[in-house]
N, CA and C of each residue as an Amber inpcrd file, in Angstrom:
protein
   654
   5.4090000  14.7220000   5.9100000   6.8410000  14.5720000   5.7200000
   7.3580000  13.3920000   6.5320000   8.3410000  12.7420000   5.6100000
   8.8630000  11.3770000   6.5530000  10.7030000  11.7040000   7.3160000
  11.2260000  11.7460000   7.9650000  12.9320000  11.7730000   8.0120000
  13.3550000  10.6740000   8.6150000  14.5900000  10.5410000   8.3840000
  15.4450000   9.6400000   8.8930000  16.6720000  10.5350000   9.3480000
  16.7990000  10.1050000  10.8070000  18.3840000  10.9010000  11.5830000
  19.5170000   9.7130000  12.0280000  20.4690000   9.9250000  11.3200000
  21.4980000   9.3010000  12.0200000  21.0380000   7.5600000  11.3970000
  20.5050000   7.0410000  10.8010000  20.7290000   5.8630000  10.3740000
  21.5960000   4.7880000  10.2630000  21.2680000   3.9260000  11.0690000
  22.7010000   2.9080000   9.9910000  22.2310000   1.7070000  10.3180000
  22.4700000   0.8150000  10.0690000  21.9550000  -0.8360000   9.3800000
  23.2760000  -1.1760000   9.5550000  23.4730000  -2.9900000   9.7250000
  24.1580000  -3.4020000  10.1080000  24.2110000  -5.0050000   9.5930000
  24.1620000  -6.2180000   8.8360000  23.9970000  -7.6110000   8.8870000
  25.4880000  -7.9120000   9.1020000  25.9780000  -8.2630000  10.2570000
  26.8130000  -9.3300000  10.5970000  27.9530000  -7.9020000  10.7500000
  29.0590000  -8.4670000  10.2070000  30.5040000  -7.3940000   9.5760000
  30.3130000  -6.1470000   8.9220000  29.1140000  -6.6960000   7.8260000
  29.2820000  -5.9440000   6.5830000  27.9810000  -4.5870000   6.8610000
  28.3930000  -3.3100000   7.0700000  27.5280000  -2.0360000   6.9710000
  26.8830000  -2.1480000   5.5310000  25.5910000  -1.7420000   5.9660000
  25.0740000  -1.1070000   4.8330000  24.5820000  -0.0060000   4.0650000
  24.4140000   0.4220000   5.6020000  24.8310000   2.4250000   5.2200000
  24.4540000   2.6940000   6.6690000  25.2510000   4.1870000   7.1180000
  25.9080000   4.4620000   8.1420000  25.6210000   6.1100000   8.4300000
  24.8530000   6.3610000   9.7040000  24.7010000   7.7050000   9.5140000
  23.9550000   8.6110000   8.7690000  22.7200000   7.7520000   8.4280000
  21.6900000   8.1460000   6.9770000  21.1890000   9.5780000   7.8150000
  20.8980000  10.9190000   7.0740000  20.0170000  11.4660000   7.6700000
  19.7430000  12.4240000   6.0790000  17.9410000  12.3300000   6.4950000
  17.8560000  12.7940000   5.3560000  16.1980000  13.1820000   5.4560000
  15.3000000  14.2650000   4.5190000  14.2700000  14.6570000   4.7850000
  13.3940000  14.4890000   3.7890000  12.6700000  13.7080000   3.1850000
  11.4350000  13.1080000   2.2450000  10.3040000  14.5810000   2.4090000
  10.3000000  15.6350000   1.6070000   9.2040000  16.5010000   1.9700000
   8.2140000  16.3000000   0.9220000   7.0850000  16.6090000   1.4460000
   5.5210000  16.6890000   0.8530000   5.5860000  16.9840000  -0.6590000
   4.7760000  16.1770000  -1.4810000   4.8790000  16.9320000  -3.1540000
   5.9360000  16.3690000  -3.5590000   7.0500000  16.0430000  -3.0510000
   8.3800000  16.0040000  -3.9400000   8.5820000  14.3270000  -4.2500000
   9.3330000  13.6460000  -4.9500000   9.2040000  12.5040000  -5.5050000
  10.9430000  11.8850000  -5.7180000  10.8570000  11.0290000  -5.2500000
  12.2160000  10.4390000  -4.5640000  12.1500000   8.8410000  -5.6770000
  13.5690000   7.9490000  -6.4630000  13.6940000   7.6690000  -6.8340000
  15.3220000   6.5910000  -6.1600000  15.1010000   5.6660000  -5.5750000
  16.3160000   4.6350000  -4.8900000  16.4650000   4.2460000  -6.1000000
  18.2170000   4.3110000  -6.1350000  18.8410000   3.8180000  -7.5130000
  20.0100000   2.6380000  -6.9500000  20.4810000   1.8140000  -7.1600000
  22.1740000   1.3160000  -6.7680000  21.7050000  -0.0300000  -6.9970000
  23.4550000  -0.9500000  -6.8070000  22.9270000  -2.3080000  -6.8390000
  22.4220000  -2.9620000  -6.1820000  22.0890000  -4.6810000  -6.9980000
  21.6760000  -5.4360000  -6.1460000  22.4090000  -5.4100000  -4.8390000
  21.5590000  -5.8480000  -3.2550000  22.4240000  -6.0030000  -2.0970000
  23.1030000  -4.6350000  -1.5590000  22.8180000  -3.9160000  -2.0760000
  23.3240000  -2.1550000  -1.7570000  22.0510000  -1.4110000  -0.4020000
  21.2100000  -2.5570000  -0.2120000  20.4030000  -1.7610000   1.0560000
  19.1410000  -1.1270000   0.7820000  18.8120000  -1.0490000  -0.4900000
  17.3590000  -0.2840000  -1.3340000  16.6970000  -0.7190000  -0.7040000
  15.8190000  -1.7490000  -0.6580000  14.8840000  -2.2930000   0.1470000
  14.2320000  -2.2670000   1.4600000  16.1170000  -2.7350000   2.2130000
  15.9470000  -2.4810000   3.7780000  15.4750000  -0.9970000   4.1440000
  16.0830000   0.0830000   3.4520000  15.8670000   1.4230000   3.9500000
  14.6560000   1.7520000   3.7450000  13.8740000   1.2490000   2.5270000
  12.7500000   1.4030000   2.6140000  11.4630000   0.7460000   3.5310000
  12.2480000  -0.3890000   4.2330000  11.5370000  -1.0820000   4.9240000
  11.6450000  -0.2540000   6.4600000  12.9290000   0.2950000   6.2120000
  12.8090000   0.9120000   7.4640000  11.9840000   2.2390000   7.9280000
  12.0620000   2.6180000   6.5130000  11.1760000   4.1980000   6.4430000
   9.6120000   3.5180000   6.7390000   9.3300000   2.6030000   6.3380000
   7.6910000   2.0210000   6.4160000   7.7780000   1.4270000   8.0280000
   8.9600000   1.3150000   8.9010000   8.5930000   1.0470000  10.3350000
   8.5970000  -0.5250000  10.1540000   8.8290000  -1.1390000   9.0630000
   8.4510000  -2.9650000   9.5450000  10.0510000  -3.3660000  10.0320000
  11.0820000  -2.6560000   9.9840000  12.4160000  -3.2600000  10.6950000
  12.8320000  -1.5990000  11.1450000  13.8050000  -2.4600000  12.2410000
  14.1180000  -1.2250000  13.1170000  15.6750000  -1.0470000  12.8500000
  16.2240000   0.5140000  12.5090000  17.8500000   0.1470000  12.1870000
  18.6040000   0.2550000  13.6690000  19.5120000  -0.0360000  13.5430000
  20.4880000  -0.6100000  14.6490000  20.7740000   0.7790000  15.3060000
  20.8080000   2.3660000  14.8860000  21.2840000   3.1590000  15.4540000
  19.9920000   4.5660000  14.6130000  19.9310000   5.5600000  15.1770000
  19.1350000   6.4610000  14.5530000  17.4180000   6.2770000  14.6460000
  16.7640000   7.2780000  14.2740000  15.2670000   7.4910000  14.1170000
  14.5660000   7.4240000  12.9620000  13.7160000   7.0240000  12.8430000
  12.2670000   7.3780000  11.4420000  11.3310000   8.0010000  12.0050000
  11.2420000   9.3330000  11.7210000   9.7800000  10.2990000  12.1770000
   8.6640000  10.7590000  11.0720000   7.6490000  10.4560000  11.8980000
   6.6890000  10.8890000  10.3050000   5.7040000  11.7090000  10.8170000
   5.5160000  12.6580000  10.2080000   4.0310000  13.4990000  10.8320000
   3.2720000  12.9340000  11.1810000   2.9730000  13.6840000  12.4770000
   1.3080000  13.2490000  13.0040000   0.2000000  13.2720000  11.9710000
  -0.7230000  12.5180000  11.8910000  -1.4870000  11.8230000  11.3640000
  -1.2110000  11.4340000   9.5510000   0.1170000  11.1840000   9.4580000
   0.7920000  11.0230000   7.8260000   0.0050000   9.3840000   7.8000000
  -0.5420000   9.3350000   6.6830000  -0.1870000   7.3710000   6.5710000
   0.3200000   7.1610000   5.4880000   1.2530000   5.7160000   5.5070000
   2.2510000   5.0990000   4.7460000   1.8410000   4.2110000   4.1560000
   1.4270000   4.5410000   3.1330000   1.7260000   3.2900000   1.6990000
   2.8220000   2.4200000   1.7800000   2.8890000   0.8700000   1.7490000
   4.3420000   0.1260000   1.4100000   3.8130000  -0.5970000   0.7320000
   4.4460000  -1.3870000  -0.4110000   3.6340000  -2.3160000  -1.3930000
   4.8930000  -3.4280000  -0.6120000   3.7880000  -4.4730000  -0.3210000
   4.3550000  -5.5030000   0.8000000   4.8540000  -6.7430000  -0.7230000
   5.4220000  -7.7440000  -0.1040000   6.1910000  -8.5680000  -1.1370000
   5.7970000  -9.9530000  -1.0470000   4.8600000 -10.2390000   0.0350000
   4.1430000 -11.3120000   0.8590000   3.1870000 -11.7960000  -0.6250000
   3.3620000 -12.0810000  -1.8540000   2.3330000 -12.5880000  -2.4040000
   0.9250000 -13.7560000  -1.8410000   1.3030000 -14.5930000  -0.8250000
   0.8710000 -15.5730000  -0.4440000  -0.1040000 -15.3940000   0.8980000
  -0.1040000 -14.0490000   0.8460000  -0.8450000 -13.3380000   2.6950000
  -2.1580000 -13.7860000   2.7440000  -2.9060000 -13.6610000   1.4770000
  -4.1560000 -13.3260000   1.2790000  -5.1800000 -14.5160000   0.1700000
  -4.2170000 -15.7780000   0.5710000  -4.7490000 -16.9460000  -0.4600000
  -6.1750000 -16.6750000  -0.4030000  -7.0700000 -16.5490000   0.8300000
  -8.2180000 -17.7280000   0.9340000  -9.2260000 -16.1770000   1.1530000
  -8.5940000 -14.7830000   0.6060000  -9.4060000 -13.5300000   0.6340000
 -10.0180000 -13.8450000  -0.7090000 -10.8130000 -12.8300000  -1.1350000
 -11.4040000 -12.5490000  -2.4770000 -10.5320000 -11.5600000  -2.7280000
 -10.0220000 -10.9970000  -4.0710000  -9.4880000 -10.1540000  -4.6910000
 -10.0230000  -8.6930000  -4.2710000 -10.8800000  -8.5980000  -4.4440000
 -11.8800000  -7.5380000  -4.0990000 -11.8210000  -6.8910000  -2.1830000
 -11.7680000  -7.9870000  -1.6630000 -11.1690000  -7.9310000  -0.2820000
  -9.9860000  -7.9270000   0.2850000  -8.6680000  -8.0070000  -0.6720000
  -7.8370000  -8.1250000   0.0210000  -7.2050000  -6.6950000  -0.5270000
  -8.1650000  -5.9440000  -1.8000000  -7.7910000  -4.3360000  -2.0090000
  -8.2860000  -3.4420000  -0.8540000  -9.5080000  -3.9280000  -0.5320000
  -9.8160000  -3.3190000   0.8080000  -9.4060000  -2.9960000   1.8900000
  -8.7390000  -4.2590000   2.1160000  -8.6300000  -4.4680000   3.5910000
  -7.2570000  -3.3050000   3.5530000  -6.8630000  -2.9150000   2.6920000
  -5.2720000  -1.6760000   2.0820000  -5.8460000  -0.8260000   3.2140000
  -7.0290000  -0.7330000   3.6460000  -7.4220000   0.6820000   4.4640000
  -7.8960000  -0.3130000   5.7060000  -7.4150000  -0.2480000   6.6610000
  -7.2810000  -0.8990000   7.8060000  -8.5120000  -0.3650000   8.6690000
  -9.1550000   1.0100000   8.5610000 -10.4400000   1.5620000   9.6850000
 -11.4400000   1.0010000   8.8310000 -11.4460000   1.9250000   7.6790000
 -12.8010000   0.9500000   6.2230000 -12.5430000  -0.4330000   7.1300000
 -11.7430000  -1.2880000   6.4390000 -12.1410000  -2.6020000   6.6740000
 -13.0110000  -3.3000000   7.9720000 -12.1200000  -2.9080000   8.7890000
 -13.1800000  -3.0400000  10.3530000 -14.4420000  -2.5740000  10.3770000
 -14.4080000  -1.4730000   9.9880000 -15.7460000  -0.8380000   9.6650000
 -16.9670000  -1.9090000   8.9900000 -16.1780000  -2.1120000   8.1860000
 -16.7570000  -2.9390000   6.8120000 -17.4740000  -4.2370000   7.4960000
 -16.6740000  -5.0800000   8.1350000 -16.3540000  -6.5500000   8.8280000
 -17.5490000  -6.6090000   9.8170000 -17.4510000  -5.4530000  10.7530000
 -18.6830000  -5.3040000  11.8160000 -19.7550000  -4.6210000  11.5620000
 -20.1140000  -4.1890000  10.3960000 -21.3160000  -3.6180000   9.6010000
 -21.8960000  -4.8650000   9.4230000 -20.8770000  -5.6340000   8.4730000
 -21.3560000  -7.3630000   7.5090000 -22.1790000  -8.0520000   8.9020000
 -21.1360000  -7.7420000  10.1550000 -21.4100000  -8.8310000  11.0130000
 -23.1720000  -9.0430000  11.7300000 -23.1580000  -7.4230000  12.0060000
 -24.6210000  -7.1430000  12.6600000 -25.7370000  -7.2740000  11.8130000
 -25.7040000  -6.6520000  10.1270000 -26.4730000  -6.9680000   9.0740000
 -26.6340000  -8.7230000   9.0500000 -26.1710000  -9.5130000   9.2550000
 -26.0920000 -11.0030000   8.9160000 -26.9430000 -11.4870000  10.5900000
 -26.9840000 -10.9000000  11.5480000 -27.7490000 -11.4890000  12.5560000
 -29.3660000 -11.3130000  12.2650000 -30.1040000 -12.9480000  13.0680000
 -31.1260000 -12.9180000  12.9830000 -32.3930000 -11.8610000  12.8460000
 -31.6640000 -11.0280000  13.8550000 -32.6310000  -9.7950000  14.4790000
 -32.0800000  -9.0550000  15.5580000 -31.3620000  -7.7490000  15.5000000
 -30.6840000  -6.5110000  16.3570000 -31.4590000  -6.5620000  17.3230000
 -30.9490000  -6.1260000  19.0200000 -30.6940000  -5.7520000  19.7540000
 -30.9520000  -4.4620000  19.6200000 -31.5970000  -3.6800000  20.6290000
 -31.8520000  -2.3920000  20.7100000 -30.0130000  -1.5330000  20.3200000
 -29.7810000  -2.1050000  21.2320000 -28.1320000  -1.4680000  21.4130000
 -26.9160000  -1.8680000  19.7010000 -27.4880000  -3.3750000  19.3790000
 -26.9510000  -3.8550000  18.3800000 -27.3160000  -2.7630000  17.2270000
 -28.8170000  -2.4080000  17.4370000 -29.4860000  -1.5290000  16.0100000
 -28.6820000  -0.0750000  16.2570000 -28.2260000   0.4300000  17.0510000
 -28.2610000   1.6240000  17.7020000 -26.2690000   2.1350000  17.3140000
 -25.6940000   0.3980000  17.4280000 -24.0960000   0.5970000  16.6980000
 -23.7630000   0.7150000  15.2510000 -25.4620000  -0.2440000  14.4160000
 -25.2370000  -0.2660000  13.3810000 -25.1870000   0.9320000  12.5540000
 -26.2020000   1.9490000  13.6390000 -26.0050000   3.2330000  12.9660000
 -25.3540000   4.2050000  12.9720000 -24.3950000   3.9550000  13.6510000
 -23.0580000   4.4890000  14.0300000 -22.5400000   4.3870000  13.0020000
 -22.3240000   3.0070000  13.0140000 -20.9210000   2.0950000  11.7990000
 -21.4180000   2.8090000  10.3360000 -22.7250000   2.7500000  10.1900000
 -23.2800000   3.2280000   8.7630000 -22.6490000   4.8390000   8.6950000
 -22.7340000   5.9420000   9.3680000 -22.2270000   7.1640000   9.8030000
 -20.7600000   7.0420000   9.5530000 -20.0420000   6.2280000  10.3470000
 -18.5100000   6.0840000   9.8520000 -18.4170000   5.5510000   8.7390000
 -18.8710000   4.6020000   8.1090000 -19.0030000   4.1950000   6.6480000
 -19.1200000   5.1920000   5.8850000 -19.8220000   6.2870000   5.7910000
 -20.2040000   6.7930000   4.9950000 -18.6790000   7.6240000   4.8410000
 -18.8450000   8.4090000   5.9690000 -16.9800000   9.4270000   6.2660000
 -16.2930000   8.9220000   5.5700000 -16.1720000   7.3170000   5.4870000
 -14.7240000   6.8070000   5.1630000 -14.8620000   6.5480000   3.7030000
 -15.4780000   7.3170000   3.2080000 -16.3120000   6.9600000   1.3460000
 -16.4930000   5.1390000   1.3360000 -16.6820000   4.5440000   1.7700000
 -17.3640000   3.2210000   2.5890000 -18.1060000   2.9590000   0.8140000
 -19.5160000   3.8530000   0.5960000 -19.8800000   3.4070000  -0.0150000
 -19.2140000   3.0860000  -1.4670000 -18.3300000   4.3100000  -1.6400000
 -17.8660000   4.3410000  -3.1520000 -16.2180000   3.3860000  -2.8050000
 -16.1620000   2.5050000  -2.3130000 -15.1000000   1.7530000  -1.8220000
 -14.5640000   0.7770000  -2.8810000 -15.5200000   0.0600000  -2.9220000
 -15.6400000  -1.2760000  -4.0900000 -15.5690000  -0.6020000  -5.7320000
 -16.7170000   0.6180000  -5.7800000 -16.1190000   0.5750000  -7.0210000
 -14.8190000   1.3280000  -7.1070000 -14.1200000   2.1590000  -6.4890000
 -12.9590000   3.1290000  -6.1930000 -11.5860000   1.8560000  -6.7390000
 -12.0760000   0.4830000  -5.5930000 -11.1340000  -0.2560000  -5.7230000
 -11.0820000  -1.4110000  -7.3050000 -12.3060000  -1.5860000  -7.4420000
 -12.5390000  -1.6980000  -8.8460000 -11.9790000  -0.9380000 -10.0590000
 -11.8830000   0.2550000 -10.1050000 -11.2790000   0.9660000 -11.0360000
  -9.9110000   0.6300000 -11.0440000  -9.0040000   0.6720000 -10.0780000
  -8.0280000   0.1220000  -9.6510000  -7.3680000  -1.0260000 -10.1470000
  -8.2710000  -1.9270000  -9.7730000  -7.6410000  -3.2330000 -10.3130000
  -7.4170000  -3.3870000 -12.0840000  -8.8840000  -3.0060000 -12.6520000
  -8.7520000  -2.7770000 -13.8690000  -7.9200000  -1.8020000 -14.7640000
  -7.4290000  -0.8050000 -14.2680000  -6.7120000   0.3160000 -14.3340000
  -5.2360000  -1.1020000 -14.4890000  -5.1550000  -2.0140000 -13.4120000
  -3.8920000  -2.8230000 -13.6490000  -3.9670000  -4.1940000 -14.2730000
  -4.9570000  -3.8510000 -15.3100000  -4.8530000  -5.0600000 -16.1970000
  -5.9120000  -6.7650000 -15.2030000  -6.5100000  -6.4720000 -14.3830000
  -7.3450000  -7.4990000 -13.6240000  -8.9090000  -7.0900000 -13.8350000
  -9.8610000  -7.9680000 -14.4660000 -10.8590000  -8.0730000 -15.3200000
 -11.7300000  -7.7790000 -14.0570000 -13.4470000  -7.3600000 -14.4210000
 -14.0940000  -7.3400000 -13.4940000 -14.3760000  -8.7920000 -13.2420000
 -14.6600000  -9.5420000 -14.1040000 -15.2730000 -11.0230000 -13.8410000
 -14.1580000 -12.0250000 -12.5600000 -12.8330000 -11.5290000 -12.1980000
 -11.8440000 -12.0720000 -11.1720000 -11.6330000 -11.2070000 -10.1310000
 -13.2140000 -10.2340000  -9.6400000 -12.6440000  -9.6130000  -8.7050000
 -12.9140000 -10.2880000  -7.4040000 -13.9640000 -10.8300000  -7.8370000
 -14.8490000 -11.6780000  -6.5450000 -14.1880000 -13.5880000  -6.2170000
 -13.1100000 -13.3150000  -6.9860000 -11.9540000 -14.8160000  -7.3220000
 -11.5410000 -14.7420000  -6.2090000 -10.8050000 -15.7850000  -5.5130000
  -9.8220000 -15.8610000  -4.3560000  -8.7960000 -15.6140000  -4.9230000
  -7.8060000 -15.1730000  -3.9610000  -5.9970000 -14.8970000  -4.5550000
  -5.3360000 -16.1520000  -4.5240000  -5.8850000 -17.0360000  -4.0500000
  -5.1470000 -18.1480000  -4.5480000  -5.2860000 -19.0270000  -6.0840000
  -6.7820000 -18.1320000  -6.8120000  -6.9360000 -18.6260000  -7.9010000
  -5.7750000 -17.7260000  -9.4580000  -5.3650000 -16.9840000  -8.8100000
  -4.5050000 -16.0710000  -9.5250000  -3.0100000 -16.6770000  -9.7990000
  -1.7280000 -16.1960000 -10.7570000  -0.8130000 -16.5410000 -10.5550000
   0.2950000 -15.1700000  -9.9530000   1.3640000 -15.3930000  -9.3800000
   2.2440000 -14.9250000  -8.2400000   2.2690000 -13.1260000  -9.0680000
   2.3770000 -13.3030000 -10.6300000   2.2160000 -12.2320000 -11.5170000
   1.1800000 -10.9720000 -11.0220000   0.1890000 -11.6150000 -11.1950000
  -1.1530000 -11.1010000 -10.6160000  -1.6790000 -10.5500000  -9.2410000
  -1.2000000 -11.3920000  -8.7860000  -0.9170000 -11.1420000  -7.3230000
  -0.2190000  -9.7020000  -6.5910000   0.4830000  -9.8100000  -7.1130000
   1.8620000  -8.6650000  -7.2700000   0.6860000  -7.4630000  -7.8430000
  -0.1370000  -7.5650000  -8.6770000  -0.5250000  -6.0740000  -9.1610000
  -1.6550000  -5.8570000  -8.3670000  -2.5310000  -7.4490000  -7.3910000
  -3.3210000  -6.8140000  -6.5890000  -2.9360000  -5.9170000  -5.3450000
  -2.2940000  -6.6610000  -4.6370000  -1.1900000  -5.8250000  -3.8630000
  -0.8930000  -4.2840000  -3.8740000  -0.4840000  -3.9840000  -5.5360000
  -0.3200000  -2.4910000  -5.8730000  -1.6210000  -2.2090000  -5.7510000
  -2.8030000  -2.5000000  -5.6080000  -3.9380000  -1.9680000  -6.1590000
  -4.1640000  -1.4630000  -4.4210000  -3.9990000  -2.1680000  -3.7100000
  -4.3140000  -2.5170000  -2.3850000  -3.7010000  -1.1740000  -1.7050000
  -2.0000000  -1.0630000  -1.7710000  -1.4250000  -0.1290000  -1.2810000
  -2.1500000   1.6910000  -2.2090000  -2.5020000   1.5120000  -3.4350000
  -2.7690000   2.6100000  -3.8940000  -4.2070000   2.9570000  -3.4130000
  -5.1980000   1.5980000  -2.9060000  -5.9560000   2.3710000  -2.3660000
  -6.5840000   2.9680000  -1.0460000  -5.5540000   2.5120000  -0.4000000
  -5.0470000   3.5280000   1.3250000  -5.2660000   4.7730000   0.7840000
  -5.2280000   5.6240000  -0.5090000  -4.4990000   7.0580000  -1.2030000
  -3.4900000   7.7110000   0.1220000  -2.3680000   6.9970000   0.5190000
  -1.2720000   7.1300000   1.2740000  -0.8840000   8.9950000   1.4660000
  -0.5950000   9.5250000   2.5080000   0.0960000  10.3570000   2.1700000
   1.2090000  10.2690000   1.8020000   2.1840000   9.1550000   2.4210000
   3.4210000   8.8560000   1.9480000   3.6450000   7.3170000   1.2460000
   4.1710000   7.2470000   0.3040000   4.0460000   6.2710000  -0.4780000
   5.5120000   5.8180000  -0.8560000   5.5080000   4.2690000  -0.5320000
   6.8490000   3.1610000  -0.7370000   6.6330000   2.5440000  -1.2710000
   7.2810000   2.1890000  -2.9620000   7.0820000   1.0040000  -3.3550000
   8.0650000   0.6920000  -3.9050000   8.3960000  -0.5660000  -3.6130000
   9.4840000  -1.6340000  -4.2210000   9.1040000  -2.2600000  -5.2590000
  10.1680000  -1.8320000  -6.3310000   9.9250000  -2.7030000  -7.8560000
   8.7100000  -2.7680000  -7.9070000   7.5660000  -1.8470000  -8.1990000
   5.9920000  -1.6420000  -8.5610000   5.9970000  -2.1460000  -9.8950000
   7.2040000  -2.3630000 -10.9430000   6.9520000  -2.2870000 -12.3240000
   6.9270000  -3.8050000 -12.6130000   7.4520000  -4.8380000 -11.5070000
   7.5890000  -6.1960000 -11.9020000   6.6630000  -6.9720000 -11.9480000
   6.6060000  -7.6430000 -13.5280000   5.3920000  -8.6790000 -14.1700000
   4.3710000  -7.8950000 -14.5860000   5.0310000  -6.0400000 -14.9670000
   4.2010000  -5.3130000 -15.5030000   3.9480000  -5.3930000 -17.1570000
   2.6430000  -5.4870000 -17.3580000   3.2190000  -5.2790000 -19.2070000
   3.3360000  -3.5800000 -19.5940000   3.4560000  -3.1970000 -20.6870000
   3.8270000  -1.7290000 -20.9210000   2.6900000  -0.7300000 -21.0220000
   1.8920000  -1.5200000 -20.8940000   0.2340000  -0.5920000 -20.9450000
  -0.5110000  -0.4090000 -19.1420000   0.0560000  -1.5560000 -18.6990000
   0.2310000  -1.1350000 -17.3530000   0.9130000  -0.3960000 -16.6460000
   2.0070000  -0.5600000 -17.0110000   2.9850000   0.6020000 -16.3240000
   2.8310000   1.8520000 -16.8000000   2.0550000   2.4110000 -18.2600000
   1.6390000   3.6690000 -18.8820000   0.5680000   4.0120000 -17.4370000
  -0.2320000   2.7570000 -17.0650000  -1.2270000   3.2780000 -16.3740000
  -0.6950000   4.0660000 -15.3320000   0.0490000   3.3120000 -14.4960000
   0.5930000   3.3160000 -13.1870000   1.7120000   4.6490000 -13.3960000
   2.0720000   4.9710000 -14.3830000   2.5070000   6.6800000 -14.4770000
   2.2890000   7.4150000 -14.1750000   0.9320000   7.2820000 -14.6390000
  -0.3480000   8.2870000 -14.9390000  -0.2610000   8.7390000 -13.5900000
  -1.0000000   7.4100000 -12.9760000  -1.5380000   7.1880000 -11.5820000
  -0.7090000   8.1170000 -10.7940000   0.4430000   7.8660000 -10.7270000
   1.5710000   8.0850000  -9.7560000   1.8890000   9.7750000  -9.9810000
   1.4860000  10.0350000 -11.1970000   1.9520000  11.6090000 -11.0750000
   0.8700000  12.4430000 -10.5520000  -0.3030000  11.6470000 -10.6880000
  -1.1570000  12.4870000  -9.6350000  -0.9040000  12.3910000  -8.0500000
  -0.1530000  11.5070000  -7.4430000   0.2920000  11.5290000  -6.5170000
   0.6130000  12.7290000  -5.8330000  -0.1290000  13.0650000  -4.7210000
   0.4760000  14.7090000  -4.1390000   1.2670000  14.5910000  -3.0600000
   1.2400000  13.6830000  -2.4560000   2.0970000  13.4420000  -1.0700000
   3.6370000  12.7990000  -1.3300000   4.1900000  12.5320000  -0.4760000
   5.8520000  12.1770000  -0.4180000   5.7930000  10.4680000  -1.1940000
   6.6090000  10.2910000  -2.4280000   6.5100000   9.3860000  -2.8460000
   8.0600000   8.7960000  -3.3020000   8.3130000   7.6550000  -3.1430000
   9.9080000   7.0970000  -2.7310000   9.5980000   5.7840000  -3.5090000
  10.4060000   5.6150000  -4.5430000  10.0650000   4.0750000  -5.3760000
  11.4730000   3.9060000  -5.9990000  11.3570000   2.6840000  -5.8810000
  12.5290000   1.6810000  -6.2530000  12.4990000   1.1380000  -7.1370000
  13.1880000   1.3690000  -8.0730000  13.1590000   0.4870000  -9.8470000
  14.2980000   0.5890000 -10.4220000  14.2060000  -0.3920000 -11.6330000
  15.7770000  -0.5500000 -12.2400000  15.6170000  -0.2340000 -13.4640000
  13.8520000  -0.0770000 -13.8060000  13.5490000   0.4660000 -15.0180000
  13.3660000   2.1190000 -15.3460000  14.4700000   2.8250000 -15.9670000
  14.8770000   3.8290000 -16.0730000  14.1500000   4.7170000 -16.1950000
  13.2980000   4.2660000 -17.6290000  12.5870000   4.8900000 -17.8690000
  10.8140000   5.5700000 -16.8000000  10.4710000   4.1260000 -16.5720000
   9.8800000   4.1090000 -15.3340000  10.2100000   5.3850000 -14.3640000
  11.3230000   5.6540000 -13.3640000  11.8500000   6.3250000 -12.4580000
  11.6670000   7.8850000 -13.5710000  12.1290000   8.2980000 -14.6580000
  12.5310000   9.1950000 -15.1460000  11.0440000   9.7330000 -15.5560000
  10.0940000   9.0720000 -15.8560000   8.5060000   9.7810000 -16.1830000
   7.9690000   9.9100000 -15.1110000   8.4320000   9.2510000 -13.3620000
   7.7990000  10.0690000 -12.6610000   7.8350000  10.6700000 -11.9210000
């Protein structure tokens, strides 16, 4: 479960909401509606912890993790596609990085051989092995071919980008899940996907769209 007590946001003069308090519980599925410049975003940025509001709290269960589908198209030019869905899981990845690192030396160290089998042990916990294809299904699930997984993100256009991203945040499998405008530069067979996807969702899920229909199927 995520809450917010006492909220309020502030740019310059102008409030943008005042006194928010409110409780996001487990299972249930939350839908930000209003206009442009009405604060959708920020609040969600604030529920994900990347800005802090001027008055009030964001509490989230001990050991909850947060999905946010970030807006940064340009983070991850010089990653591979395939790596920058990964890296969505922040322990995997490290994991991943210092596995690559010790496998790629000449010849282990008693102590070097002795971490690798550690890391292989946590690899495994963290479904490590079934990672790539997990995140593979994923991408293709959003319309991105197998033959561009191993592409850099800078070989992609800003379109594309945008759905690796979603692929990235969906495969944290978040307990709590934020996403801003998930449906944009979607075509309609993608967003059928991403329905799907989303109603299997079991944890606290909060999304922002202007497409009606979208919000209303899930």
């Amino acid at each position: 479960m995520i809450s917010a007590a006492g909220v309020t946001i502030r740019y310059g003069k102008k409030t943008l909401f005042e006194d928010v308090s409110i409780k996001f519980k487990e299972g249930c599925r939350y839908g930000l509606i209003g206009a442009n410049g009405s604060g959708k975003s920020t609040f969600l940025k604030i529920l994900a912890g990347l800005e802090q509001p001027h008055q009030g709290v964001v509490s989230v269960d001990k050991g909850m993790r947060i999905g946010f589908l970030k807006q940064d198209h340009y983070e991850y030019e010089n990653e591979t596609i395939m790596n920058t869905v990964l890296m969505g899981h922040k322990e995997l990845w490290e994991v991943h990085k210092e596995r690559d690192r010790l496998y790629s030396l000449p010849e282990m160290s008693e102590e070097e051989g002795i971490k690798a089998s550690e890391l292989e042990e946590k690899y495994a916990d963290l479904d490590g092995y079934e990672a790539e294809s997990y995140a593979g299904e994923l991408l293709e699930g959003l319309g991105i071919p197998s033959n561009l997984h191993q592409e850099t993100m800078s070989k992609i256009t800003g379109g594309y980008k945008l759905r690796v991203l979603l692929a990235q945040v969906l495969f944290q499998k978040p307990e709590i899940l934020l996403l801003d405008e998930p449906t944009n530069n979607l075509d309609i067979k993608t967003i059928k996907w991403l329905e799907d996807f989303l109603k299997n969702h079991t944890g606290v899920l909060i999304v922002i769209s202007h497409d009606r229909h979208f919000i209303n199927s899930i």
